[in-house]
LUMDREN-914257 format. One record per residue (C-alpha): residue in one letter; x, y, z. Coordinates in steps of 0.5 Angstrom, whole numbers, padded with zeros to 4 digits, always signed. Each point is the difference from the previous one (the first is absolute). Layout:
# residues N
AXYZ...
END
This chain:
# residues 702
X-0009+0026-0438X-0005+0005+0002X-0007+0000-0004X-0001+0009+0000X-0008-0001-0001X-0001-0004+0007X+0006+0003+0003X+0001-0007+0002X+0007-0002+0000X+0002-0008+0000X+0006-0003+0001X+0004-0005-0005X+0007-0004+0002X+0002-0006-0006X+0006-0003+0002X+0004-0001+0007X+0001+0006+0001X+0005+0001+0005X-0002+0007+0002X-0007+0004+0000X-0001+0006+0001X-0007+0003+0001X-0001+0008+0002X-0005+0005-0002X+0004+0008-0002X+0008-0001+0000X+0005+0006+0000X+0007-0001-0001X+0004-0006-0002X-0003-0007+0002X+0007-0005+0000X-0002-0007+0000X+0006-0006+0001X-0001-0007+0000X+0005-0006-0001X+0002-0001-0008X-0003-0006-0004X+0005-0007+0000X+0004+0002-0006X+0002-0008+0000X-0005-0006-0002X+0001-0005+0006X+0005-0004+0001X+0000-0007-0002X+0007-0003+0002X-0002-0007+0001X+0005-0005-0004X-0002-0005-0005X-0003-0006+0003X+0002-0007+0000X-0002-0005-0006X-0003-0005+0005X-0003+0001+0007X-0003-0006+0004X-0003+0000+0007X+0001+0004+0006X-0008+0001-0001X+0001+0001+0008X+0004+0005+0000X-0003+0005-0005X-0006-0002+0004X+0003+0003+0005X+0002+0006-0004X-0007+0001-0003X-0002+0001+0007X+0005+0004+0002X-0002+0005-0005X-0007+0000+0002X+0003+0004+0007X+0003+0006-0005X-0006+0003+0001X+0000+0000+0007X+0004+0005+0004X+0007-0003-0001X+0005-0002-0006X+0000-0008+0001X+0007-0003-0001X+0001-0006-0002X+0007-0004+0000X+0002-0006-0004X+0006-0004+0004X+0004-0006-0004X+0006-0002-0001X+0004+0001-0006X-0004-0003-0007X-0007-0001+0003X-0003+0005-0004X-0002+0005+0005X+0002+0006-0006X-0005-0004-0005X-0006+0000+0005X+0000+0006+0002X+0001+0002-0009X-0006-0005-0001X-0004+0003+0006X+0001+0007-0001X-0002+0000-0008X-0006-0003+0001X-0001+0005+0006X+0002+0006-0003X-0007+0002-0003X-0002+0001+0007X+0005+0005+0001X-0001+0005-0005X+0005+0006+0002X+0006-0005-0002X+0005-0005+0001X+0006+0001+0004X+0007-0005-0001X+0007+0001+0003X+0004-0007+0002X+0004+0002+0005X+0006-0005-0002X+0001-0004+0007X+0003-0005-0003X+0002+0003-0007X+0007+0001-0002X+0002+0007+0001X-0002+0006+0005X-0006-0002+0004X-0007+0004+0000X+0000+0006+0004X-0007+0003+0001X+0003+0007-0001X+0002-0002-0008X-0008-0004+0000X-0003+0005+0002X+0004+0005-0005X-0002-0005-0005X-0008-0001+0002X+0000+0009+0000X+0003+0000-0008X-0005-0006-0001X-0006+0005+0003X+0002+0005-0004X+0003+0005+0005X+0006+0004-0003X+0007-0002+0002X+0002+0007+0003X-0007-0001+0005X+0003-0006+0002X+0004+0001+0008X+0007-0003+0001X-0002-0003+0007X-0004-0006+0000X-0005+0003+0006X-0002+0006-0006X+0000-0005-0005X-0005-0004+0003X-0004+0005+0003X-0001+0003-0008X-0002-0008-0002X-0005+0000+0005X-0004+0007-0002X+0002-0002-0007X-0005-0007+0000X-0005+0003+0005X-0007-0002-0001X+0003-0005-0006X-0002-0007+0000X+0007-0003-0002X+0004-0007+0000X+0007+0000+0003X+0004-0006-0002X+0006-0001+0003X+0005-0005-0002X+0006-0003+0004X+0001+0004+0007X+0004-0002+0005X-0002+0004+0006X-0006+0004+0001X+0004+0006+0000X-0001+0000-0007X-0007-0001+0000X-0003+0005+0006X+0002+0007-0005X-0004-0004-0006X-0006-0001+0004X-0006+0005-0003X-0005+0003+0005X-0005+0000-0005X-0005-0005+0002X-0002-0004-0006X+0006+0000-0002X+0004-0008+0001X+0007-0002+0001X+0003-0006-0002X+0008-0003+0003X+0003-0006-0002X+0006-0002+0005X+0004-0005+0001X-0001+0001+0007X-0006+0000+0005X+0001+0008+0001X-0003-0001+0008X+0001+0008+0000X-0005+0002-0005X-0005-0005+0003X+0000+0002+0007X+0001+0008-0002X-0004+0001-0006X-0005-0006+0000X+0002-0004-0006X-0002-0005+0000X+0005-0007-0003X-0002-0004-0005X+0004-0006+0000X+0003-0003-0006X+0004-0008-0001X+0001-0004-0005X-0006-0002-0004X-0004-0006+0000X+0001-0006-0004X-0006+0001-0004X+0001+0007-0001X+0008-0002-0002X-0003-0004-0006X-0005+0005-0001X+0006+0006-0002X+0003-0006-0003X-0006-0003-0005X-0001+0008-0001X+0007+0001-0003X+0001-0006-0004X-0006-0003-0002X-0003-0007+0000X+0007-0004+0001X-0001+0001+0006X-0007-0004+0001X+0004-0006-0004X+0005+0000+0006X-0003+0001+0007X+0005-0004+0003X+0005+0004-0003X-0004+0006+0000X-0001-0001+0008X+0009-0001+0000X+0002+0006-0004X-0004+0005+0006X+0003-0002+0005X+0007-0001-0004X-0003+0008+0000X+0000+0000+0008X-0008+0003-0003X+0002+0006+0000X-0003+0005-0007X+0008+0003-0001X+0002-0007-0002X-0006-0004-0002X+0000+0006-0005X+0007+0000-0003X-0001-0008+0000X-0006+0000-0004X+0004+0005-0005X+0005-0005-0001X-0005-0006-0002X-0004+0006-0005X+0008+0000-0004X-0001-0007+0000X-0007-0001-0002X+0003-0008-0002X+0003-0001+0008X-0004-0005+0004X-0001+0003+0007X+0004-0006+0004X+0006+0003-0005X+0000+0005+0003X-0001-0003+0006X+0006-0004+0000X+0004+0007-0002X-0001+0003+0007X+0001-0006+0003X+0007-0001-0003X+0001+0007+0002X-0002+0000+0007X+0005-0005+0001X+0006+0004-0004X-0002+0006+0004X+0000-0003+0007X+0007+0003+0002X-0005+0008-0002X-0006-0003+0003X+0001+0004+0007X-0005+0003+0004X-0001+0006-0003X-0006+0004-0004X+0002-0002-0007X+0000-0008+0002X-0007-0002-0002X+0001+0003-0008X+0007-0002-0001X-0001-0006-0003X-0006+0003-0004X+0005+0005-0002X+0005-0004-0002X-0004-0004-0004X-0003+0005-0005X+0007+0004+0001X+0004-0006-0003X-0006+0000-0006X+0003+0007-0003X+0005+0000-0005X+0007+0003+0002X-0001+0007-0003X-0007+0001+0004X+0003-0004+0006X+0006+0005+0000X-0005+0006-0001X-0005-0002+0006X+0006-0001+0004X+0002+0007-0001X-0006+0003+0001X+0001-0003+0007X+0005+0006+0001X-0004+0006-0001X+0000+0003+0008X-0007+0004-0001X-0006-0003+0001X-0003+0001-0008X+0004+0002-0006X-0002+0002-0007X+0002-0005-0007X+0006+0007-0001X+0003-0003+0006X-0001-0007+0000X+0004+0001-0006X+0005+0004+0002X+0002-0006+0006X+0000-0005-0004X+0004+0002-0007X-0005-0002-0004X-0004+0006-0006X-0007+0002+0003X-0004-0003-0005X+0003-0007+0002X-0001+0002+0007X-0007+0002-0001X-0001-0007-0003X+0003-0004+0006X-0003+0003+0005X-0007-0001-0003X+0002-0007-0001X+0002-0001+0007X-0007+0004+0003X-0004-0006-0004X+0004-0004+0003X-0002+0003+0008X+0007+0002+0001X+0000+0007-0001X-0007+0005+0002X-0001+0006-0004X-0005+0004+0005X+0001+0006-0005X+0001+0002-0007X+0007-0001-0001X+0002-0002+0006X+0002-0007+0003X+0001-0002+0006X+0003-0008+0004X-0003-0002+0005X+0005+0000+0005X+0000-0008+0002X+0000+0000-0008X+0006+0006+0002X+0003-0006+0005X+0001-0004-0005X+0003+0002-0005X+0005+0004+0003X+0002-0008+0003X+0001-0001-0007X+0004+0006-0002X+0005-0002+0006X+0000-0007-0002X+0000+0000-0008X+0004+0008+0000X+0004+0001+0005X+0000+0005+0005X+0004+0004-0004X-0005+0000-0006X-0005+0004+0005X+0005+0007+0000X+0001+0001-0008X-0008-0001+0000X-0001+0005+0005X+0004+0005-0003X-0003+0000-0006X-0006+0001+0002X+0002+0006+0004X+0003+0002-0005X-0006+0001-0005X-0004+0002+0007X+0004+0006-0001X+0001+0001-0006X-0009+0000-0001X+0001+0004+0006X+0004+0006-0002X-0004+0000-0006X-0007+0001+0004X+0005+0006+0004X+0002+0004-0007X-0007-0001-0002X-0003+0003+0007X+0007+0005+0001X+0004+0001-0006X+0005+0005+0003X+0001-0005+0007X+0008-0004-0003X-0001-0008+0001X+0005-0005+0000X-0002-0006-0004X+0008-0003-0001X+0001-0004-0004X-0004-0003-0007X-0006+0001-0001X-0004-0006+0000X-0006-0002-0005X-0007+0001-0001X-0001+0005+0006X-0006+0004+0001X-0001+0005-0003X-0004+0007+0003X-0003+0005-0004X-0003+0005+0006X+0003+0001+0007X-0008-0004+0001X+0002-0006-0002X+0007+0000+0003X-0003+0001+0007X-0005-0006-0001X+0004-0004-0003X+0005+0002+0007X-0006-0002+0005X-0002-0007-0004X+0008-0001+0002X+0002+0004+0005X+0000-0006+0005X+0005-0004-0005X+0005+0006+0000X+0001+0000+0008X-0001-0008-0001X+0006+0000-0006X+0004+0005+0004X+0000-0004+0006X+0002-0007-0004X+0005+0004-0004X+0003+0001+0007X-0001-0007+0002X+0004-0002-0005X+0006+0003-0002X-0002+0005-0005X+0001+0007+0004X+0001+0004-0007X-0007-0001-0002X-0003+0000+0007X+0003+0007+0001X-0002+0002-0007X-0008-0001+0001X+0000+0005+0006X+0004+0005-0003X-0003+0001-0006X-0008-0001+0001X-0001+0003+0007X-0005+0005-0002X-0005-0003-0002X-0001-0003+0006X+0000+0008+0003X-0005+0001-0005X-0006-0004+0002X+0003+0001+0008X+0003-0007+0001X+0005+0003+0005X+0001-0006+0005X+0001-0005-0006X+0005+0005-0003X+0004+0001+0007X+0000-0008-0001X+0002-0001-0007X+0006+0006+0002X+0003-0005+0005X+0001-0006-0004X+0003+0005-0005X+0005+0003+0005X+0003-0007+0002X+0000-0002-0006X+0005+0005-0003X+0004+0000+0006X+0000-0008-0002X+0003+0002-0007X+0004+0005+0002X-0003+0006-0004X+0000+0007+0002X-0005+0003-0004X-0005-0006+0001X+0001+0003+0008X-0001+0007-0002X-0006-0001-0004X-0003-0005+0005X+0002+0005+0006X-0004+0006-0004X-0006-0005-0002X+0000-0002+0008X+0001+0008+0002X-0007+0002-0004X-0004-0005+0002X+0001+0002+0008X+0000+0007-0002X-0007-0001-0003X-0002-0004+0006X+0003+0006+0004X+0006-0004+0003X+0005+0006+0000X+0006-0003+0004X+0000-0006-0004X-0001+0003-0006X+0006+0005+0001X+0004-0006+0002X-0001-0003-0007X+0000+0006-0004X+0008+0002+0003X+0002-0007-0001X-0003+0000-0008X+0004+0008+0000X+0007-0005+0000X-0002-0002-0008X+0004+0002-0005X-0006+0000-0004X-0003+0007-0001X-0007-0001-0001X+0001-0004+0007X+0004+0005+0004X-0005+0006-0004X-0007-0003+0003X+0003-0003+0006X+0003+0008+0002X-0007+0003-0001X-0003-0005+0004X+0004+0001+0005X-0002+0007+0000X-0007+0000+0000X+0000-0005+0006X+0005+0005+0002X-0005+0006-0001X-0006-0004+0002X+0004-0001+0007X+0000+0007+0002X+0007+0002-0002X-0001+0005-0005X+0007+0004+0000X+0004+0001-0007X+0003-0007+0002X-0006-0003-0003X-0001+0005-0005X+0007-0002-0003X+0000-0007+0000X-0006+0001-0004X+0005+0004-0005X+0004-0005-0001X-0004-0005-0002X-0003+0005-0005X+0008+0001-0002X+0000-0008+0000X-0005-0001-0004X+0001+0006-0005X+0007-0002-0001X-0003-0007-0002X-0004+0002-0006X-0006-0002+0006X-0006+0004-0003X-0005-0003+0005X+0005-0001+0006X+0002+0009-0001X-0008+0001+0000X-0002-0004+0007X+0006+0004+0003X-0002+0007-0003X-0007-0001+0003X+0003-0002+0006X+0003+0006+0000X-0006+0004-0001X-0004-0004+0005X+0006+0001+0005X-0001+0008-0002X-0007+0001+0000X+0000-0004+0007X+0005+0007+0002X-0004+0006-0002X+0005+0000-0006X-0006+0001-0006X+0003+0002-0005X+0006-0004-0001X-0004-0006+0001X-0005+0003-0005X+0006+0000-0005X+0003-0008+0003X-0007-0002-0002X-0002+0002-0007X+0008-0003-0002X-0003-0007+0003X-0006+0000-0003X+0003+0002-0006X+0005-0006+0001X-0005-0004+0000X-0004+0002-0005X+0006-0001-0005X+0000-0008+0001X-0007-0001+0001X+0000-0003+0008X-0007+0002+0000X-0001-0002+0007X+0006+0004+0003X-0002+0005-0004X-0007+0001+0004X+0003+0000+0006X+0005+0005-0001X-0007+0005-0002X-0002-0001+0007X+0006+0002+0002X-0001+0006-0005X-0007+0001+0002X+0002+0001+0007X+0006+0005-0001X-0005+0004-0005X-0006+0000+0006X+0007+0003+0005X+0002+0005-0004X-0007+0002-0001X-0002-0003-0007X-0005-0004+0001X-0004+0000-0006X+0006-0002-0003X+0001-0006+0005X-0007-0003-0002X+0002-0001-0006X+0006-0004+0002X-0004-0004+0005X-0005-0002-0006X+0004-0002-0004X+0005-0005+0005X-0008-0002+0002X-0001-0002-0007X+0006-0004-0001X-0001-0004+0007X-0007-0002-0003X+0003-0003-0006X+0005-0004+0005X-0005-0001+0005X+0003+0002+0005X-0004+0002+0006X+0004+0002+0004X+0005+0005-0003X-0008+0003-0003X-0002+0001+0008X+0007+0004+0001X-0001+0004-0007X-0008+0002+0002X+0003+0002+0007X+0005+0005-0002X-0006+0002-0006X-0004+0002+0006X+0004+0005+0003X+0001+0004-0007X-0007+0000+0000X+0000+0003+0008X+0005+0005-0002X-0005+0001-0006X-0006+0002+0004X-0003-0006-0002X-0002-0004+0006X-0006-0004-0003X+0005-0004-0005X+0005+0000+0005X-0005-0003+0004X-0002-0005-0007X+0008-0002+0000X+0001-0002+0007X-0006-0003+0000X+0003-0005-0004X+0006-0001+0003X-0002-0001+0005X-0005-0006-0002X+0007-0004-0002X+0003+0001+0006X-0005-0002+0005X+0000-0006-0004X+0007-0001+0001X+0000+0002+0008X+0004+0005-0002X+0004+0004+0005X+0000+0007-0005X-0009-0002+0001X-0001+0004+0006X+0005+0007-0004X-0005-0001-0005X-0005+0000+0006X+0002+0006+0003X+0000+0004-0007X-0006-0002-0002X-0003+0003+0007X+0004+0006-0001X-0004+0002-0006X-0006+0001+0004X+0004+0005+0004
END
């Protein structure tokens, strides 16, 4: 401010600002860009903590003195090694929620699944978690791991974050996750020692063994209560029967709460009496030291809940929602939701999320031991079935909210209590909490005989993995899916699947693979199949350089295809391939023509998305034939729509198109303004069209 009768000027910054600025006179515009604000509160994502933690004093001492490093100038990594059981997972819970003030910009989970049933953690999918998590929009995030990885690290520089990162196998899945930001921390759990990360990175390994004997009471005396002061001696017996390990001391002290009228030396006997029935299972394996502990609380449950808790065995994803659990086991979901909250009492069954269980997998272990023993190998494929059969139901709905006019194929009856999604917002979250689960059930459908439902899942929800760029998942999900409709015989199951797997290898710019499955799927007697699969065809065709009126007539036929069929949509992505086709020729006018019956199709049946892109094609044509005027209003509007469906990168290819109608315009400075824009998103992305951009900014000064 300046005080106009001593002519003195002061200067005053409330805040933290992240630019100032101080000049005397200024002429002409002064332009001033800094990093937005955090749109997203921190993330906390650290899951519930056990009821009763005892000892490991030495051990969180190590960790409060490890964190004392995050000041200085590396990130500390600590690694919590054990075997199976130990409670390496509850140590680094307890630990980092005492912690987490000390760490101000958040705290990061992701369990890597090493010994999980289902697909293992791979850093790639951590990492698009971990950028969603951050606040970091889907369509910034890059398809490889290297760019995935790099955008982590800028995005938490300068943060002082925890990084907790649960059952890894190798530090292959650790090494990306690893922030640069000092003041930031990492903690591992592993089954393994992890020697790579100690002599790489620096990490330093803290040991886990079963817990002394005194501490083993203490979780006891904790769970239970004062009957254990009444029996030290069989206080003392039941830890070791427990092999002092957290997992089993848990569920053992479970069982005597539902049994408030048991003496200690009762239950005792019952684990001595079951270690000898199970002598014949007690082999040298990760499950032997809890079998009897498990066997003694499992033979507590009543037949329905033990037909439940054996059922629940089977799911192969790491985590699963109650809908689900009801759907693998037969029972209602109010039913369902009641046995699993007596099973989580019961330390059989975790819940690390709202709405989601999870076994832990020596738990897992055990009962698909009893599933093989009470219910037969054959009960396991009927179970199995019916859980993707529900999977794919759900799924295809999440498809229809996300894009109505993609064709699905359920097949067969509807079964009960699906979710229901009443924005495509919530059928796209719904499919990243379960996305694992689907490449997971497809597998297992496989696996198991049920090649009519696992060549279904793929077929009928393979965009939603386009649209949030999981394309590696999506090839792997269209593998499984093409084997299985070989396996049952069915034609249109491998059109559909050779379709999917031609558009995921076209977006990852694989054009020889992507021909090859696109004239596979070109045999299908379904005209929506045989529609798409010719105009791909063409466009990979065209994208190849061959331009000739070969192309441009496969791309009729497919327009035919579709007319022919009452396709509106299909009709109005080949009339638009065409316009493109013309344009690209020289031909403005019949393009012209070609473009506005596209948009108007697209109009007509409300595909709002398809619709934008057809206006950039529209503006393109409009800026060719010397309409430029006309062009930037088309290209406003699809920049308006792809702001509404958060589409980052179709907005980036509008604004450079909006440019050069601002060019032609004689309007270099908002051509300037609109370039600039885009190209801030492509250098995010490493784009290769960045140094285009580049040069026709520099053209400007010319």
């Amino acid at each position: 401010m300046t005080d106009t009768e001593n002519r003195a000027t002061t200067n005053t910054a409330h805040g933290s600002p992240e630019a100032l600025l101080q000049t005397g006179a200024v002429h002409g515009d002064v332009h001033i860009t800094s990093k937005p604000a955090r749109a997203v509160a921190a993330p906390r994502q650290l899951p519930h903590l056990s009821r009763v933690f005892v000892d490991r004093e030495h051990h969180l001492r190590r960790l409060d003195a490890l964190t004392a490093q995050a000041s200085g100038r590396s990130v500390p990594v600590a690694i919590l090694a054990g075997p199976p059981g130990v409670g390496k997972t509850a140590l680094a819970v307890h630990w980092a929620h005492r912690s987490r003030v000390r760490f101000p910009d958040g705290d990061l989970y992701v369990s890597m699944h090493g010994h999980a049933p289902g697909p293992r953690g791979q850093a790639a999918q951590a990492l698009d978690s971990i950028l969603r998590a951050l606040g970091v929009r889907a369509d910034r995030i890059p398809l490889d791991m290297d760019g995935r990885s790099a955008l982590y690290r800028s995005e938490v520089h300068g943060q002082r974050l925890l990084v907790v990162i649960d059952d890894v196998l190798d530090p292959a899945q650790v090494r990306p996750l690893l922030p640069a930001s000092t003041g930031s921390m990492v903690v591992v759990t592993s089954r393994s020692t992890l020697p790579g990360l100690v002599a790489r990175e620096g990490a330093e390994r803290l040991l886990l063994g079963a817990l002394p004997l005194v501490e083993s009471v203490d979780l006891l005396r904790g769970a239970v209560g004062a009957r254990v002061d009444s029996e030290p001696e069989a206080a003392r017996s039941l830890v070791e029967h427990c092999a002092r390990l957290p997992l089993a001391l848990r569920v053992a002290a479970e069982r005597l709460v539902d049994r408030p009228d048991t003496a200690l030396i009762e239950l005792v006997d019952e684990l001595a009496a079951e270690e000898s029935r199970l002598d014949t299972l007690a082999e040298e394996d990760e499950l032997s030291d809890l079998r009897s502990v498990m066997s003694a609380s499992y033979q507590g449950l009543d037949a329905g809940t033990a037909r439940f808790f054996r059922s629940l065995g089977l799911h192969p994803g790491p985590e699963f929602s109650v809908a689900a659990a009801a759907a693998l086991t037969g029972v209602p979901g109010a039913e369902a939701r009641r046995l699993l909250d007596r099973l989580r009492r019961a330390n059989l069954v975790e819940r690390p999320h709202v709405d989601r269980y999870r076994l832990h997998d020596l738990v897992r272990l055990f009962v698909v031991e009893r599933v093989r023993a009470e219910d037969g190998l054959p009960a396991i494929p009927e179970s199995i079935g019916r859980l993707a059969r529900w999977y794919v139901h759900a799924a295809s709905r999440a498809q229809l909210a996300e894009h109505p006019h993609f064709p699905v194929v359920p097949g067969g009856e509807a079964p009960q209590e699906l979710p229901d999604f009443t924005s495509p917002e919530e059928a796209l979250s719904w499919f990243e909490a379960e996305r694992t689960n689907l490449i997971a059930v497809t597998t297992a459908a496989f696996d198991h005989g049920q090649y009519g439902v696992a060549w279904r899942l793929p077929a009928s929800v393979y965009p939603l993995f386009e649209v949030h760029r999981h394309w590696h998942a999506w090839v792997d999900l269209h593998r499984v899916g093409l084997r299985a409709a070989e396996k049952a015989g069915s034609p249109f199951g491998l059109a559909r699947n050779h379709l999917g797997m031609g558009d995921a290898l076209w977006l990852l710019e694989d054009l020889d693979e992507a021909e090859h499955h696109y004239r596979t799927a070109l045999a299908s007697g379904d005209s929506w199949v045989r529609g798409f699969a010719l105009r791909q065809l063409a466009l990979v065709a065209w994208q190849s350089g061959e331009r000739g009126p070969g192309t441009v007539e496969r791309m009729e036929r497919s327009r035919a295809i579709f007319r022919e069929a009452g396709e509106r949509r299909g009709e109005a992505m080949s009339l638009l391939g065409l316009a493109d086709f013309r344009a690209d020729l020289g031909s403005w006018e019949e393009a012209l023509s070609l473009c506005r019956a596209a948009v108007d199709a697209f109009e007509e049946i409300d595909a709002e998305w398809s619709e934008a892109w057809a206006r950039c094609s529209l503006g393109r044509i409009l800026t060719g034939t010397g309409r430029a005027a006309e062009a930037t209003l088309e290209y406003r509007s699809a920049i308006a729509a792809f702001d509404r469906y958060e589409d980052s990168d179709s907005r980036a290819v509008a604004l450079r198109g909006l440019g050069r109608s601002h060019v032609e315009l004689g309007e270099p400075e908002r051509a300037r303004e609109v370039w600039t824009a885009a190209l801030d998103y492509l250098r995010d992305h490493d784009d290769p069209r960045t140094p285009e951009v580049e040069e026709q900014l520099r053209a400007l000064d010319t």
